[in-house]
PAPA-964390 format. One record per residue (C-alpha): y, z negated, x negated; residue in three letters; residue number from 1. Coordinates in steps of 0.2 Angstrom, whole numbers, plus 5000, padded with zeros to 4 digits. Layout:
R;yy;zz;xx;rest;nr
R;Y;Z;X;ALA;NUM
...
END
This chain:
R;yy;zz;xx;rest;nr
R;5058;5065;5055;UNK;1
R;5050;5053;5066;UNK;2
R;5032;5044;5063;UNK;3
R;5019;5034;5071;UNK;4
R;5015;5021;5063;UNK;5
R;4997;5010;5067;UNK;6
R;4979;5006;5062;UNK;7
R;4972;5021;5054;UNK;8
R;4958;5021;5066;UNK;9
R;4970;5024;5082;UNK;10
R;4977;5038;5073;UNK;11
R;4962;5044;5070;UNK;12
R;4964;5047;5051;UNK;13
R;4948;5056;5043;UNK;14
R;4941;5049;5027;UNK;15
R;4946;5066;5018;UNK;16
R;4965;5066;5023;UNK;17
R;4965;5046;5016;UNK;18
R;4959;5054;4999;UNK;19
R;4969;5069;5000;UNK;20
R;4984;5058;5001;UNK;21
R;4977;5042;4988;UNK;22
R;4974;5061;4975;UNK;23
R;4992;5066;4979;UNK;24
R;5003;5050;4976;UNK;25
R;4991;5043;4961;UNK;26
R;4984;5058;4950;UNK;27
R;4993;5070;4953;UNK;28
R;5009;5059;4953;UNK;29
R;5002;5054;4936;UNK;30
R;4998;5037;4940;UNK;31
R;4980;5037;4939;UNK;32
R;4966;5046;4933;UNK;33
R;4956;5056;4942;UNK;34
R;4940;5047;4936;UNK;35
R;4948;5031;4937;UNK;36
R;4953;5039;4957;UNK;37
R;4935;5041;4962;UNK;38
R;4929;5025;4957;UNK;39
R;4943;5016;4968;UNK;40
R;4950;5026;4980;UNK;41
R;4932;5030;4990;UNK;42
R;4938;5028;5008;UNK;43
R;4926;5015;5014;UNK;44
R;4928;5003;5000;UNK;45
R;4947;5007;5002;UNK;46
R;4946;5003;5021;UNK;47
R;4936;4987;5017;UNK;48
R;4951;4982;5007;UNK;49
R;4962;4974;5024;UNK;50
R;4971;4981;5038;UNK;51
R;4974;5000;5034;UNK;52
R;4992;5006;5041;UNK;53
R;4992;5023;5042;UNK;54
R;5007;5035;5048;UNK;55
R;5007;5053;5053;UNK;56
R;5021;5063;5057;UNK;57
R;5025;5065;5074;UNK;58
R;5029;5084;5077;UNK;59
R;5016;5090;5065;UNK;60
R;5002;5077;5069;UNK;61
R;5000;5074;5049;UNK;62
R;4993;5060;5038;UNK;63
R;5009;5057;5029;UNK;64
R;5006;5036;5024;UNK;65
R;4998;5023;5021;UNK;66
R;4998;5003;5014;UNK;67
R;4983;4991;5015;UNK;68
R;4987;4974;5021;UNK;69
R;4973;4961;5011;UNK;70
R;4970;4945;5023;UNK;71
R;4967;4929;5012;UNK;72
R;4949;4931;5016;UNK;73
R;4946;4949;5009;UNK;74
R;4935;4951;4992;UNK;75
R;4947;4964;4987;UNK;76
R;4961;4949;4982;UNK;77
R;4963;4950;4967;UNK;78
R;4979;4934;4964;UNK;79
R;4982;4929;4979;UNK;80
R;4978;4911;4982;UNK;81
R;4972;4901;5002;UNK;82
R;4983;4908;5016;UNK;83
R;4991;4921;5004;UNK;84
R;4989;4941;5007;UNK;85
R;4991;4955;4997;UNK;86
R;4998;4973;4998;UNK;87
R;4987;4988;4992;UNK;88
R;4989;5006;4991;UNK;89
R;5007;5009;4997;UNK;90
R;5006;5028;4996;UNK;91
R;5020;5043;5005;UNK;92
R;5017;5062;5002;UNK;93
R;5026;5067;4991;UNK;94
R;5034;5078;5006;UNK;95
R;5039;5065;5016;UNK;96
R;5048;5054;5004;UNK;97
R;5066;5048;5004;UNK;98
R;5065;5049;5026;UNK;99
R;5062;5029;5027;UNK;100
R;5042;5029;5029;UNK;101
R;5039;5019;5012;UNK;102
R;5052;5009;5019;UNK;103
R;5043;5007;5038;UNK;104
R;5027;5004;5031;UNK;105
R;5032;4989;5020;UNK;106
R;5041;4981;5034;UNK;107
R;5025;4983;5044;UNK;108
R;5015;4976;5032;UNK;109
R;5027;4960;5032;UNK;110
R;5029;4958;5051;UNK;111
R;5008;4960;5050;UNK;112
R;5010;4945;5034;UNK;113
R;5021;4934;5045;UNK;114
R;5012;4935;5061;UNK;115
R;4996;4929;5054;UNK;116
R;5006;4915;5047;UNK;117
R;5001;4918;5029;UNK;118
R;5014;4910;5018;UNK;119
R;5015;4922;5004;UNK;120
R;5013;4942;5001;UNK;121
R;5009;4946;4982;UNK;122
R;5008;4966;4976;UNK;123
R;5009;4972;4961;UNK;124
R;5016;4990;4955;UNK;125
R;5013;5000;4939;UNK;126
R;5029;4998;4929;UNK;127
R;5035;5015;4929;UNK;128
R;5036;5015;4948;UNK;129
R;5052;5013;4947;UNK;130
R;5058;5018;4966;UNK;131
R;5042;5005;4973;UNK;132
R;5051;4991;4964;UNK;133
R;5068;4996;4970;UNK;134
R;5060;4995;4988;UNK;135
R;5051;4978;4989;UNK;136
R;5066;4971;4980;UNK;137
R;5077;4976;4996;UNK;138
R;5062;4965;5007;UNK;139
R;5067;4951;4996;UNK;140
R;5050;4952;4983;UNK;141
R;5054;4944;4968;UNK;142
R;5044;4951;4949;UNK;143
R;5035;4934;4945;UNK;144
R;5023;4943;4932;UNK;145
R;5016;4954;4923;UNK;146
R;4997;4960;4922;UNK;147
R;4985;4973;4916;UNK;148
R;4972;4981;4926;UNK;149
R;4959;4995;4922;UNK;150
R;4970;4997;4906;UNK;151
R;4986;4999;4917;UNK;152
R;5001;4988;4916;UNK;153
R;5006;4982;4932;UNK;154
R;5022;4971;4934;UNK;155
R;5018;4958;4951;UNK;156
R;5030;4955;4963;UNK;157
R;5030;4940;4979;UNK;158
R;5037;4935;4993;UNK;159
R;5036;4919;5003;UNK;160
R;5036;4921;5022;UNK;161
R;5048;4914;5032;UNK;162
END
């Protein structure tokens, strides 16, 4: 499968497919309630997190992924720190997985990181993502710490840009 990755207004991504796909990965992927889903998963305030990457598939035209890119400046940082970013939302259909998007998206999101010249990216991950972990580990994110959020356990993960 091939997909084209870009801003997720380009691709003209509708604010239902991004809740369709944020309902898919995180409820019914057990990750998140679907009360805790509508309080932070409401596209706008989901959009006025960073710079939304978006993918669809090429041959189909479908919404298949996203990841949200959080500039030092955004009110949605949560532990970042001056010229520091973060990475939101990484999210892949559950149809689409283990075909390298997940993988495509992350390294966008670090190419975007680095040529803004911001010297850190911080994420966090619930801890029994296990296959999340696995693939920031391979872009050279190191677990650093451990937090709670929304009564969630998170382990967070950095990585200094070159």
């Amino acid at each position: 499968m091939k997909f084209i990755i870009g801003n997720i207004d380009d691709l003209n991504i509708s604010d239902a497919e991004i809740s369709e796909l944020l309902y898919l990965v995180y409820v019914e992927g057990g990750f998140t309630s679907a009360d805790m889903a509508k309080k932070v998963f409401e596209p706008n305030s989901v959009k006025d997190r960073g710079f939304v990457l978006g993918a669809r598939e090429e041959e189909s035209n479908e919404f298949s992924g996203m990841i949200i890119i959080v500039p030092p400046a955004s009110s949605a940082i949560v532990r970042a720190k001056e010229n520091e970013c973060e990475i939101h939302l990484l999210g892949v259909k559950p149809k689409f997985r283990h075909c390298g998007l997940g993988r495509d998206l992350v390294s966008n999101a670090v190419e975007f990181s680095e040529t803004n010249k911001w010297s850190k990216i911080i994420l966090w991950t619930q801890k029994s993502m296990k296959s999340a972990q696995t693939l920031y580990e391979t872009f050279d994110f190191k677990q650093t710490d451990e937090m709670s959020k929304n009564d969630i356990e998170f382990l967070v993960f950095e990585k200094k840009n070159t």
